[in-house]
C-alpha positions, 0 to 999 in steps of 0.5 A, spaced: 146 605 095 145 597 095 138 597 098 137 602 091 140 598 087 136 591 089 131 596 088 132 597 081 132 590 079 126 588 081 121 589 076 115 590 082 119 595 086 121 600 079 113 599 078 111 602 084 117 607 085 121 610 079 114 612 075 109 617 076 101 618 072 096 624 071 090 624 075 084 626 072 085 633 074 091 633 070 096 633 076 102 629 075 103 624 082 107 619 083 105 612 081 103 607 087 099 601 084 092 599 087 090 593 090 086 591 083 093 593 080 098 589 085 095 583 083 096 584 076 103 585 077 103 579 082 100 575 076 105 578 071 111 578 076 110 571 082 106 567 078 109 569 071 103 568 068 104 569 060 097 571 059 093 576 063 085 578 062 082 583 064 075 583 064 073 591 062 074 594 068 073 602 068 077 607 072 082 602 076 087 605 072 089 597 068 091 602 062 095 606 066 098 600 069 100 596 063 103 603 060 108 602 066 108 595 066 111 596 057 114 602 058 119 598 064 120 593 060 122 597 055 128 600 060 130 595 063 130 589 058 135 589 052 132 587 045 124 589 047 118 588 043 112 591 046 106 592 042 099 596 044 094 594 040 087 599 041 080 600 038 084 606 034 089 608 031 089 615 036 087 611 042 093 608 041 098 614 040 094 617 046 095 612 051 103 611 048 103 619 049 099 620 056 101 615 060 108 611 057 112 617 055 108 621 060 111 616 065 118 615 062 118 623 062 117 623 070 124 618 072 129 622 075 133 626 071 139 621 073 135 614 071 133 618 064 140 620 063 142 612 062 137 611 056 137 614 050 130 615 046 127 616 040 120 618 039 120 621 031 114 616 030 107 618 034 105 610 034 112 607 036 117 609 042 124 607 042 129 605 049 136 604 049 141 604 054 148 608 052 152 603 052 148 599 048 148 599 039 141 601 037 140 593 034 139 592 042 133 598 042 126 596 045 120 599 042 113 599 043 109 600 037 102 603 038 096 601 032 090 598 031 094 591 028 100 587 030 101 583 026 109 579 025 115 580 029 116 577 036 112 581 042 115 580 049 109 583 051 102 585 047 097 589 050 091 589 046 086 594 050 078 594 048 079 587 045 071 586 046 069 593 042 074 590 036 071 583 037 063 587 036 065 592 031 071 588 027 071 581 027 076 580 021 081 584 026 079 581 032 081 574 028 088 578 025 089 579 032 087 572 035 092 569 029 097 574 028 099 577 034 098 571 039 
């Protein structure tokens, strides 16, 4: 049992452990990062590199890291704010649907039942633990903008597409949400 719970305290080990994704054939498995995804992580979590950029990159499963990578930060820190910023407003909710609460639905029943959650808006996902008052959720908020409030994390995914194709919400993105 103590080896379980060091386990829970470091974020790379939850990671890699507690969560679980959906292949493309649609078979839910547990989540083990590959060695693209480990040194992410590193950067994130041993070289606590504030900003992560990562070149489009397809089929590596980046998308797929990050939403566990927010959805942890969501169960395992008080008072979160996590915003994903995407090309569309349904990529958003897709990716907030497909893999955070997809991951967050596949924790063991015994680790969910520490959490209460709140999914009464397709574009936010909220965390709290019981013991804590709702002033102390952590959230993520899932858009095409992210403007205001304080971010503890900020995915934006396809920022090169907004950047070609929006360049007004390319700067509202560099000036507001950065």
């Amino acid at each position: 049992r103590p080896a379980q719970l060091k386990r829970l305290k470091a974020p790379v080990s939850r990671i890699s452990n507690l969560y679980s994704t959906r292949t493309r054939e649609g078979k839910v498995i547990p989540f083990r990062p590959r060695p693209q995804q480990l040194q992410v992580l590193d950067m994130l979590y041993r070289q606590k590199l504030k900003r992560v950029c990562i070149l489009k990159a397809r089929q590596l499963g980046f998308s797929t890291l990050l939403g566990i990578v927010c959805l942890d930060q969501l169960c395992w820190s008080v008072g979160r704010q996590v915003s994903l910023v995407d090309k569309t407003q349904e990529d958003a909710r897709q990716k907030l649907k497909n893999i955070v609460a997809l991951a967050y639905d596949s924790l063991h029943a015994e680790l969910k039942a520490r959490f209460l959650v709140d999914r009464a808006n397709a574009g936010e996902f909220g965390v709290r633990f019981h013991e804590y008052d709702s002033a102390h959720t952590s959230t993520i908020y899932a858009a095409t903008h992210a403007r205001g409030g304080s971010n503890s994390l900020l995915w934006i995914s396809e920022w090169g597409y907004i950047q070609a194709t929006d360049l007004r919400r390319s700067e509202e993105i560099l000036t507001g949400a950065i």
